[in-house]
Backbone as CSV, one residue per row, in Angstrom:
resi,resn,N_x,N_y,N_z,CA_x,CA_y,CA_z,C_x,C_y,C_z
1,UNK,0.841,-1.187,0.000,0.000,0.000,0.000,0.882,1.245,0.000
2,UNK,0.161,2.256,-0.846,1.211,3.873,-0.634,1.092,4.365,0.515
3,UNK,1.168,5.381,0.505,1.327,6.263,1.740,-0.048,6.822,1.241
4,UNK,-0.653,7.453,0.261,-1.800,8.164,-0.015,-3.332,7.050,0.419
5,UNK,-2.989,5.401,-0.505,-3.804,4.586,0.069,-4.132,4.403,2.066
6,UNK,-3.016,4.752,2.428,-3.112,4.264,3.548,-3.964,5.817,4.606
7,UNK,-3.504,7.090,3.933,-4.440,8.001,4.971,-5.348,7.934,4.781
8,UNK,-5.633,7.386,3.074,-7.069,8.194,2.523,-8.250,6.588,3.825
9,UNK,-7.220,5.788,3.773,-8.378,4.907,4.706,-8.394,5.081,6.135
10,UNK,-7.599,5.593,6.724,-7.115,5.953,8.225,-8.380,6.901,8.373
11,UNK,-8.601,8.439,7.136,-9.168,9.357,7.458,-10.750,8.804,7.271
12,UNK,-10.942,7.788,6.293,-12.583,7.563,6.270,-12.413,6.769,7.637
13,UNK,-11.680,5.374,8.102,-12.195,4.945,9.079,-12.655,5.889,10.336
14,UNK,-11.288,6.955,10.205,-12.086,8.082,11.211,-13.218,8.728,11.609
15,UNK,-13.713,8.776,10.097,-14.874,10.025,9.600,-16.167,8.902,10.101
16,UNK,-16.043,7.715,9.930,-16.595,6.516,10.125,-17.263,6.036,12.012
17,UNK,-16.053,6.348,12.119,-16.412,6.105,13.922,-16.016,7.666,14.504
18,UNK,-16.232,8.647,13.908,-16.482,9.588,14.660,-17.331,9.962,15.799
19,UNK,-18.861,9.448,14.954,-20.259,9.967,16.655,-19.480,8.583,17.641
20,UNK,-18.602,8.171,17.707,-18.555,6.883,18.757,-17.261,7.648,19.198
21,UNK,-16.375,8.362,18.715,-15.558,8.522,19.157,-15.666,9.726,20.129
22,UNK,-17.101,10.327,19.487,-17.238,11.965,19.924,-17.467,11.249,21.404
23,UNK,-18.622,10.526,21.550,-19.337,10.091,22.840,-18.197,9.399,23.498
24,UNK,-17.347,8.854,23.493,-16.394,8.746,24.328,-15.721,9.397,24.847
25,UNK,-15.351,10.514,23.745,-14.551,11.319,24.858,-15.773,12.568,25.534
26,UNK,-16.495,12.452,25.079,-17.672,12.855,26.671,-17.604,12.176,27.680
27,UNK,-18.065,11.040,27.055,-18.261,10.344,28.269,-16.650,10.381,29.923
28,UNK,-15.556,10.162,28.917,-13.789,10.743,29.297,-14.053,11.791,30.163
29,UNK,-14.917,12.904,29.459,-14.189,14.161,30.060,-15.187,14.342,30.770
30,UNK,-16.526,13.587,31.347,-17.249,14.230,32.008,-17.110,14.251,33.279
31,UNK,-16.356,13.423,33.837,-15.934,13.573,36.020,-14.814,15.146,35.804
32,UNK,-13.790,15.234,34.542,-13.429,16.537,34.948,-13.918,17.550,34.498
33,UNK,-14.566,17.796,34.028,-15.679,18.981,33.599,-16.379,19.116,34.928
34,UNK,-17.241,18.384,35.799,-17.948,18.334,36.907,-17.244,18.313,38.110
35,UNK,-15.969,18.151,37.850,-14.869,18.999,39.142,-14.703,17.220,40.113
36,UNK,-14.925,16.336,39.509,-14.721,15.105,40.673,-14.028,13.884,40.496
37,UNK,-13.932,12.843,40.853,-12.988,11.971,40.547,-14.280,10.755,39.640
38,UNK,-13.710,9.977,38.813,-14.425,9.104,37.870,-14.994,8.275,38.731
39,UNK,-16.347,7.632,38.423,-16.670,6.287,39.216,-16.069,5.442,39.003
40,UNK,-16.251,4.180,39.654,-15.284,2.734,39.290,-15.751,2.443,37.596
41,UNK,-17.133,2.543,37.418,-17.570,2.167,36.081,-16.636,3.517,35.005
42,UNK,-17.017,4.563,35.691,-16.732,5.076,34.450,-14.277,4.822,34.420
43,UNK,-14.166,4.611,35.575,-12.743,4.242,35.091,-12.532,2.905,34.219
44,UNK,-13.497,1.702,34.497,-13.020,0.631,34.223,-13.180,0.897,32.294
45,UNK,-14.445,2.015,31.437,-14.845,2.221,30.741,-13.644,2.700,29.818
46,UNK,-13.302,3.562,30.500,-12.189,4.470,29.715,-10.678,3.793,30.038
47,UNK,-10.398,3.013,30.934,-9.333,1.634,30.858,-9.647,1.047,29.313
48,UNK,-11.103,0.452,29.039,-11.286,-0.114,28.227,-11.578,0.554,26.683
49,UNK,-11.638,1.918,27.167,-11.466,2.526,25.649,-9.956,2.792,25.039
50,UNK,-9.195,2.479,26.246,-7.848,2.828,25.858,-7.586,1.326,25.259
51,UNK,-7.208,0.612,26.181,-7.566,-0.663,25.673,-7.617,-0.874,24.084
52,UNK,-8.792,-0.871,23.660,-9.549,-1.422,22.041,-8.637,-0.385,21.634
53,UNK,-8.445,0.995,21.956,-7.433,1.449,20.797,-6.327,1.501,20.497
54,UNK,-5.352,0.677,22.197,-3.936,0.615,21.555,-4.110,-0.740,20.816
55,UNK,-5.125,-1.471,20.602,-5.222,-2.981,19.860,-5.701,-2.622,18.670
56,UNK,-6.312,-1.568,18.569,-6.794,-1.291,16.772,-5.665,-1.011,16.113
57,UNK,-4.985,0.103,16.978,-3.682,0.700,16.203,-2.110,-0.794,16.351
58,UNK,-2.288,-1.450,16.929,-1.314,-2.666,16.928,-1.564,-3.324,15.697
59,UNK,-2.986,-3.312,14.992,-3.323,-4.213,14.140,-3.381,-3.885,12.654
């Protein structure tokens, strides 16, 4: 693959999971926006969003 093949698919997969990506990082930024520390759920959540994406980008 070129270098042109490879953004032009990087940038649709982006454009692709964008509303999922938007709502995550809401969901991320909402204990510090509201001044407090994350619940257990919402840490174990965003563990796991980090997670799936250092494994998307490994792959």
């Amino acid at each position: 693959m070129n270098y042109v093949s490879i953004a032009v698919s990087a940038i649709e997969a982006l454009a692709q999971a964008a509303p999922v990506i938007i709502d995550d990082i809401r969901k991320i930024l909402a204990p510090i926006k509201e001044g407090r520390e994350p619940t257990a759920e919402e840490w174990d959540a965003a563990q796991a969003a980090l997670d799936a994406a250092n494994a998307a980008v490994q792959n």
